[in-house]
N, C-alpha and C positions, 0 to 999 in steps of 0.2 A: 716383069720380075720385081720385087719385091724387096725393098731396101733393108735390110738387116741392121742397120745402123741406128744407133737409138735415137732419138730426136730429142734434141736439146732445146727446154723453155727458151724464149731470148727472156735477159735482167729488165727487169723494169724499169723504167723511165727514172731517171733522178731529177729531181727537181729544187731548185734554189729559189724561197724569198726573200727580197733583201725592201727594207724602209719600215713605215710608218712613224711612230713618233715615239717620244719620251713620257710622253703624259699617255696613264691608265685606260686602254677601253678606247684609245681614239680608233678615230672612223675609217685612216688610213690603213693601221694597221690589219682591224677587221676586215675589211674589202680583201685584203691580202689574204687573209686566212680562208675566208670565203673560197677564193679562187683555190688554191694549195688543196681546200677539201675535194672541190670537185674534181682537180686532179687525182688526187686519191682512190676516187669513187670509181673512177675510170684504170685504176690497175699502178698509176706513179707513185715513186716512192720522195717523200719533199721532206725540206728543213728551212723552218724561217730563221733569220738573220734580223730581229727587231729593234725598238727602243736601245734599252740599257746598252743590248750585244753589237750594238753598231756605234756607241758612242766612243767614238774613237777620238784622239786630240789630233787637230788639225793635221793632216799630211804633206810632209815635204819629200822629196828624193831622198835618200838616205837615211832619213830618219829612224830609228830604233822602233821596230817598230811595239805597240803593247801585244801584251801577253794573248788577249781574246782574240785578237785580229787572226791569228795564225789558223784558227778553227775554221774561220769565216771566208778566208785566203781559200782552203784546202777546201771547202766545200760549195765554192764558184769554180775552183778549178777541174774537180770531178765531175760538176752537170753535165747534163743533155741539153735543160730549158732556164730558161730565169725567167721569175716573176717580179716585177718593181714596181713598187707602192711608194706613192708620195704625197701627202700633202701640198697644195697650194697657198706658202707663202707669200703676200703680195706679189702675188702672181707667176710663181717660177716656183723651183723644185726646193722643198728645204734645205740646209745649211747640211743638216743630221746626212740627209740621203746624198747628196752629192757628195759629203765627204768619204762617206763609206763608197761609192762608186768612185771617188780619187786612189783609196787604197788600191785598189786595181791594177794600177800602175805597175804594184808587185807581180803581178803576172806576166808583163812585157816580154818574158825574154822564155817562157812557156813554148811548147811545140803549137798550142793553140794558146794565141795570146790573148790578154781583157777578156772579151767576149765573144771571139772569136767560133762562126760554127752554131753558135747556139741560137736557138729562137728563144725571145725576148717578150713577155707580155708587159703591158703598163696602163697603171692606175694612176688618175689622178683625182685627188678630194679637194674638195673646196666648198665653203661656203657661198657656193655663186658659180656661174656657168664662168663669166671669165675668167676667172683663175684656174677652172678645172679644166678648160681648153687651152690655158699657154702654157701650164704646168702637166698637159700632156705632150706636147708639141715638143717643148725642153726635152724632158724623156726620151724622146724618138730622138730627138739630135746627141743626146749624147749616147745611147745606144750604140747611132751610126759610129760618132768617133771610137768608141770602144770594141765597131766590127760587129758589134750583132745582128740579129734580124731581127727587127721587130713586127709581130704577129699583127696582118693585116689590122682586125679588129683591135682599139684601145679601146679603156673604160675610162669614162670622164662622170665621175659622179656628182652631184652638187648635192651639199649636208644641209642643206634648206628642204631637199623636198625628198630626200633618198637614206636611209636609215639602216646599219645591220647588225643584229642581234651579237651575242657572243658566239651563238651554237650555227652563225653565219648566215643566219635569215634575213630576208629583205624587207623594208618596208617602205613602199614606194608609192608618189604621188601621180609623177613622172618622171620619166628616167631617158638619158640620151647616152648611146652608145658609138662613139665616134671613132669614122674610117669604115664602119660597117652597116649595111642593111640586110644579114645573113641571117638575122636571132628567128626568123619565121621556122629556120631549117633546124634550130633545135627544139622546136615545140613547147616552149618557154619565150614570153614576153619578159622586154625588160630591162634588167641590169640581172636579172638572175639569167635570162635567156641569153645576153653577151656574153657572161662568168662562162657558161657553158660550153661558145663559141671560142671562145677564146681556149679554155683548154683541151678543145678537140685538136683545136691549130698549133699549140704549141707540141704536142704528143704526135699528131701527124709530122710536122717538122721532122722533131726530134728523131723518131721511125724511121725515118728517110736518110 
C-alpha cells in the first residue's frame, strides 16, 4: 500500500563559522570560507562570525554584554555544525578567537549547552607547521571543554607553502592534513581534498 502522506524535505544543515582575524583578506579567515563553501555546495545552509563581528571586549560572567554578540549567541545556538578557524599566534589560538569562544559561556544554561551535540571542524593557520599543529591541538581541547565533537579530520595549513584565493582556491606546494588519511576518498588531494573531507563529516554528523 501506498503512503498518501506527503513527504516532507528535511531543512538543511545550518552551519556556524566563527574566527579568523581582524586584518583584511587573512588566510584564517579564507580557509574558513573555503570550507562554509563547500558546505554549501553540498546542500548547507552557513553564516560566518569573523574579524570586526567577533571583536568583542574581553568577557567576564556577568558582563553586559555588547550589542553584536547577541546575533552571533543566537546563531551558535541554532546550529547543527561549527566550523573554527584560527590563526596561530605564537603558537596557540588567537586572543580574537578564543574570546569569542569564551562568549559561549552565555549559552551554559541552554537545553544544549556551549557546544553541546554539534560536530565541530577546525583550522589552523600559521606560518610554520609548528604553530599550525599546537594551534590545532588547542582547538580540539577547547572544543572538548565546550562538549563538542570535533570532526575526525582537522586542517593545519602552513602560510609558507599553502595559499587561498578570495573565491576560496588553493594554492598549494604541500599541504598536510592532520588526524586524517581519508582525502584519497574524496577524489581531491590536498587541503582542498581535506576541505572536502571534512564537510562530508561534519554534514554526516550533523544528519545523524
Amino acid at each position: 500500500m501506498v503512503s498518501s502522506e506527503p513527504q516532507v524535505e528535511p531543512r538543511p544543515v545550518r552551519v556556524v563559522g566563527i574566527g579568523g582575524s581582524v586584518d583584511p583578506g587573512s588566510q584564517s579567515e579564507r580557509a574558513l570560507r573555503a570550507v562554509l563553501r563547500e558546505l554549501e555546495a553540498h546542500g548547507a545552509t552557513t553564516q560566518a562570525f569573523t574579524g570586526t563581528a567577533i571583536d568583542f571586549p574581553p568577557y567576564h560572567t556577568g558582563a553586559t554584554l555588547p550589542g553584536h554578540a547577541g546575533a552571533y549567541l543566537e546563531a551558535v545556538r541554532t546550529a547543527d555544525a561549527v566550523v573554527l578557524s584560527s590563526p596561530g599566534y605564537h603558537g596557540t589560538v588567537s586572543g580574537l578567537v578564543k574570546n569569542a569562544l569564551d562568549y559561549l559561556e552565555e549559552l551554559r544554561r541552554d537545553a544544549r549547552p556551549y557546544l553541546d551535540g554539534r560536530a565541530v571542524g577546525l583550522i589552523a593557520v600559521a606560518h610554520g607547521w609548528q604553530a599550525a599543529v599546537t594551534t590545532l591541538v588547542t582547538l580540539r581541547q577547547v572544543t572538548h571543554a565546550l562538549r563538542g565533537w570535533p570532526t575526525p579530520i582537522g586542517l593545519t595549513v602552513n602560510g609558507a607553502e599553502t595559499r587561498f584565493g578570495d573565491d576560496g582556491s588553493v594554492t598549494s606546494t604541500t599541504t598536510v592534513a592532520a588526524g586524517s588519511s581519508s582525502q584519497a576518498a574524496s577524489g581531491r588531494s590536498g587541503v582542498a581534498g581535506s576541505i572536502e573531507v571534512m564537510a562530508q563529516q561534519l554534514l554526516g554528523f550533523a544528519r545523524r
